[in-house]
C-alpha positions, 0 to 999 in steps of 0.5 A: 629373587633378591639377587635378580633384582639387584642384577647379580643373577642374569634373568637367562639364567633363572629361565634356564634353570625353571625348565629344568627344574620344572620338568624335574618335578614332573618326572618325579611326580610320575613315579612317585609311589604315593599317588594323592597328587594326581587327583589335585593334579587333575582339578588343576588341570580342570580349572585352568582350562576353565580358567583359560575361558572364563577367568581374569589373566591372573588366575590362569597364571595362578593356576598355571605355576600351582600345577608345578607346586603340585608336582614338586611337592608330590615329588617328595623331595623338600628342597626341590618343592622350595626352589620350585615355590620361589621360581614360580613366585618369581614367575608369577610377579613376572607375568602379571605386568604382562598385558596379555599371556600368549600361551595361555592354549599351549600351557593348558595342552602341555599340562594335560599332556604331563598330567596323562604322562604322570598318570601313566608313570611315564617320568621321561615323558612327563619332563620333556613335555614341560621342558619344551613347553618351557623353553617355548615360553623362555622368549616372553618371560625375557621380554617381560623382564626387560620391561618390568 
């Protein structure tokens, strides 16, 4: 964070690699042999699409990195779970100077979808959904950063 905000690490960079870090987490939280995540997954899930009715901005982009979190954590992997923790932390700072998010719908959909992959144990599948749906939202976190 610190390096982003003194200009030494372009924004681009850090856009590029959320999508693959993301989507990382998710296949390995498909295929994780422990499954308790997939209960919190679900209540994620469930109360962001609540959230995206009824909720403050800020609780659907709360609920939003937390699914990723979710999935690092569940991968097991401690490092994965930390850098994926300071990009959504990141993510977040972002998106809260937003007025509006324009893919609240398209998040929800592109987290269920994940979820119904990692039920199924289907990793590959898993990280292509929240990699294009990453990529799709790369645009506004730019815009986002360039207004901050």
């Amino acid at each position: 964070r610190n390096m982003l905000v003194l200009g030494n690490l372009p924004m681009t960079d850090l856009i590029q690699l959320r999508a693959s870090i993301f989507g990382q987490a998710a296949e390995l939280a498909a295929i994780a042999d422990d499954r308790s995540h997939v209960p919190l997954l679900e209540q994620n899930v469930a109360a962001l699409a609540r959230a995206t009715r009824t909720e403050a901005q800020s609780e659907t982009i709360r609920l939003s990195t937390e699914f990723y979190r979710i999935a690092a954590h569940a991968s097991g992997n401690r490092l994965l779970a930390v850098i994926v923790d300071a990009i959504a932390d990141i993510i977040e700072q972002l998106l809260s100077g937003l007025e509006s998010w324009p893919y609240v719908e398209e998040g929800e959909l592109a987290r269920r979808e994940a979820l119904e992959a990692i039920r199924a144990r289907d990793g590959q599948k898993a990280a292509s959904i929240i990699r294009s749906h990453c990529q799709q939202t790369n645009s506004v976190l730019l815009q986002a950063e360039m207004s901050a």
